[in-house]
Structures are given as C-alpha cells and as structure tokens.
N, C-alpha and C positions, 0 to 999 in steps of 0.2 A: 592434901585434900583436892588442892585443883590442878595436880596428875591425874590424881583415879577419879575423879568427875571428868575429866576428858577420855580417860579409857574406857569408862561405863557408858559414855556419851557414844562414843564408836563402835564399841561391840552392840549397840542397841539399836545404832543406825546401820549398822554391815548387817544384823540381824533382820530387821523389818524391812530393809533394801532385796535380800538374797528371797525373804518370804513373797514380798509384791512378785516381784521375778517368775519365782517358781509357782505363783496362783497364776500368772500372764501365762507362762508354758503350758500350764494345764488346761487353761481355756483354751487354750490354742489345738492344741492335740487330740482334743475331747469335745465338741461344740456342742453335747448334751448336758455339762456341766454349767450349773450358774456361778455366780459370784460367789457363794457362800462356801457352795460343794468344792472351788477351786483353791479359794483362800483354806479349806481346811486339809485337802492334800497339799497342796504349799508348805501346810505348817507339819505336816505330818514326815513332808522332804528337806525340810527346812536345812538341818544339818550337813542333805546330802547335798545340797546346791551349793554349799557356803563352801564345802572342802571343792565342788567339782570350780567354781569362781575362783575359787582361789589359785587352784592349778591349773587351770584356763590362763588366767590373766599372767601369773607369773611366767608358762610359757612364751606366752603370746609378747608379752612385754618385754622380754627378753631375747625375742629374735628380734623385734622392731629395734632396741639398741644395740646388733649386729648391723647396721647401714641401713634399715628399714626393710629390705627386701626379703630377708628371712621370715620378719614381724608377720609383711602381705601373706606368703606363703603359709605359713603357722596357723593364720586368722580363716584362709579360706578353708584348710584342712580338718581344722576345729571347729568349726562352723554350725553344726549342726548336735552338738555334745547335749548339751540342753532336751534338747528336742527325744534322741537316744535314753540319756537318764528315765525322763519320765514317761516315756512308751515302752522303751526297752527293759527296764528297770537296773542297768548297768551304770555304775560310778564312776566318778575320779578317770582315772587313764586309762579304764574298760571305756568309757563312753567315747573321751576322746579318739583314743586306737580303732576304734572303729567307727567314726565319724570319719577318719583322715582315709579307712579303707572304701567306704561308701564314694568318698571322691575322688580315690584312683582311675586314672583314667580318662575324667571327666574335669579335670582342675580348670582348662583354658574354660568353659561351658558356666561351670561352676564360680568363678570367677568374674568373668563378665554381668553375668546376672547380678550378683554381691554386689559389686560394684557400680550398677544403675540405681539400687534402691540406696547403699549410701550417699550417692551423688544427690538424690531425691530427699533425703534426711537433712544432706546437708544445706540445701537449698534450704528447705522448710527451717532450721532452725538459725539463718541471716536473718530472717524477720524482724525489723528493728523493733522493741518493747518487746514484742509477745513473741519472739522467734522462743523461748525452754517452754512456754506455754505447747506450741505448736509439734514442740519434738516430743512432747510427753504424750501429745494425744495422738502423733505419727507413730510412737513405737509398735502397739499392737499392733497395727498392717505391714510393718516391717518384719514381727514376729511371726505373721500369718505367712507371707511372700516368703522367706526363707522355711518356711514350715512347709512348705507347698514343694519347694525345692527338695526338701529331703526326702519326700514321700515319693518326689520322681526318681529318687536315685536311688529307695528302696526296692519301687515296685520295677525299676529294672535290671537291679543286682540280687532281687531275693536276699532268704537267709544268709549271707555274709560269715564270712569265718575270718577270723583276723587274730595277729599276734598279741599277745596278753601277757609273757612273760617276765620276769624279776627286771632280766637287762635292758628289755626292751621299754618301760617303763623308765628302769632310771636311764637311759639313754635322752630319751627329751625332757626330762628334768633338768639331766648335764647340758642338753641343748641351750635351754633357757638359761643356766646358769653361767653358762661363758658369756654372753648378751653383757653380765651386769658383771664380770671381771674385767671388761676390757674396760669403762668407765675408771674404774683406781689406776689399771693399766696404762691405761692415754694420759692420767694427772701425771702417773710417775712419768710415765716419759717426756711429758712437757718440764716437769719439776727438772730433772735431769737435764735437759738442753738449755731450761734455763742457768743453771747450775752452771754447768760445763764451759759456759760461755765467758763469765766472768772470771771463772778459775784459768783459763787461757789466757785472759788476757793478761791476768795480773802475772801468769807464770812468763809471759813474754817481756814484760814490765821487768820482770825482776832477772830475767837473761840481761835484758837491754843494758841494767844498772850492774850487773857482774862485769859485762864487757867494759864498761867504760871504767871500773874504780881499776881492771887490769891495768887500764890505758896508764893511770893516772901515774903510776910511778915512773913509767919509761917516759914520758912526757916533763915529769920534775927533773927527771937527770940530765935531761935534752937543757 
C-alpha cells in the first residue's frame, strides 16, 4: 500500500507539474490566451509534454554525467523544444532535432544569452527564506526571454528542414545513454583497483613466505 501511494503520489505530481509547464509555454507563445484558455491546452498536451520532459531531461542529464560539458552543450541545443511542440505542433525528438537545428550556427550567441538569465535565476533564487518563492515567480520571464530568443532564430532561419530519421533519433537517445553507463562503469573500475590492490599484495606475501620456507631446509642442514 505504501508503494503504490508513493507511485500514484508521483505519476500525479509528474502529471500536474508537466500540465503547469505546458499552460506556462502557452501563455508564453500566445499572449491572447488567459489563464483558463492555457491551462486547457496544457491539459489537452499534457501527454505530449510529459514524453517531450522526459526525453529532454534524460538526454540532457545524461550528457551533464559525461564531464558536464556535453550536459551544457545538449541544454543549449534543446533549449527551445518546448517552445517548437506548442507553436510547431512537433514531439518528442521532432521538437528537439529541430530546436538543436534552429541553433546551428548560432550556439556561441545562443549560449551566452542562456547563460545571463540562469545566472539571473540563480541570483534570485540565494535569497535567504524566500529565494523558491522568488524562482517561481522568476520562471515566467525566463520562459518569455528564451521564448523571445527562439522567435529570433526563427524569424532568421525561416522554415527550417532538419533530420528526423529512425537513426538519427536513437543516435541521441544512445548519446544520453553512455552519460549513465559510465557511472556503473567508473564503480566497476574503482571496485577493481580496489580489489587488485589487496590481491597484490597478499600475492607478494605469499611469494615472500615461498622464498623463505625454500630457505628453511638448506639453513637446517647448514
């Protein structure tokens, strides 16, 4: 019983979490939309946000545990997926694959901007007591300011064509998923050194005590 009250607890908090999201992206996209009109396409994408977050994140999380620099890269590429779903009406690694095209070109640009409003999020959210207060009521301008960004790299790249195929897809799935082998990867081979280590020595131990029990008879005869 309290498994699956923590799993029904989750699936209803990942549910109402991916919803808020997706009504925030549509206010954003759409500034004729009120509250009601967005939370009801929200709920109407709901589905599609939760598989596009899912495979968002597991990319994304998966290059950051390759050294982090893969993570940065991934994050700025993908950046705008969100944004594409709900204007473009494209999914999952359609949205992505061609958010990461939108920013060909433009990454160092694309990049730096990102990176002033997280700095600015991250400021806002040290605020001692109310710093999650202050980040929750930051996110919307942070979702507007990157919204603002993608509409420049629309309205300079136009219609956009980008790869969409079988490979190419699970290509950055397999990306994200080396991320989280190399974790078991680096235990086994600390396991291993640690291992190795002891097993040397005792192997040197038990040379050491070969050598001497040889000794021991030419030494009795002596």
């Amino acid at each position: 019983m309290i498994a699956s009250g923590v799993f029904i607890g989750l699936l209803a908090g990942m549910i109402i979490m991916s919803w808020g999201l997706a009504a925030v992206v549509f206010a954003v996209t759409d500034e004729s939309l009120g509250i009601r009109d967005s939370l009801a396409l929200g709920w109407q994408k709901v589905g599609a946000f939760i598989w596009f977050f899912s495979i968002a994140g597991y990319i994304i999380f998966g290059g950051f545990l390759l050294l982090i620099v893969p993570g940065v890269i991934f994050l700025v590429w993908f950046a705008f997926g969100q944004f594409i779903l709900a204007r473009e009406d494209l999914r999952g690694m359609d949205a992505l694959l061609k958010s990461k095209e939108y920013v060909r070109g433009y990454w160092p640009d694309v990049f730096l901007r990102l990176f002033l409003i997280w700095i600015a999020s991250g400021v806002v959210g040290i605020v001692p007591c109310i710093g999650i207060l202050f980040t929750v009521a930051f996110m919307p301008f942070m979702m507007i300011f990157i919204f603002l960004i993608y509409e420049d790299l629309k309205a300079a790249k136009g219609d956009i064509a980008y790869h969409s195929s079988t490979g190419e897809k699970f290509k950055w799935i397999g990306a994200g998923t080396l991320g989280y082998l190399i974790i078991p990867a680096f235990i086994l081979l600390l396991l291993g050194v640690s291992l190795s280590i002891p097993l040397l020595l005792l192997k040197g131990l038990l040379n050491q005590t070969a050598r001497e029990m040889i000794m021991i008879p030419a030494q009795f005869w002596k």
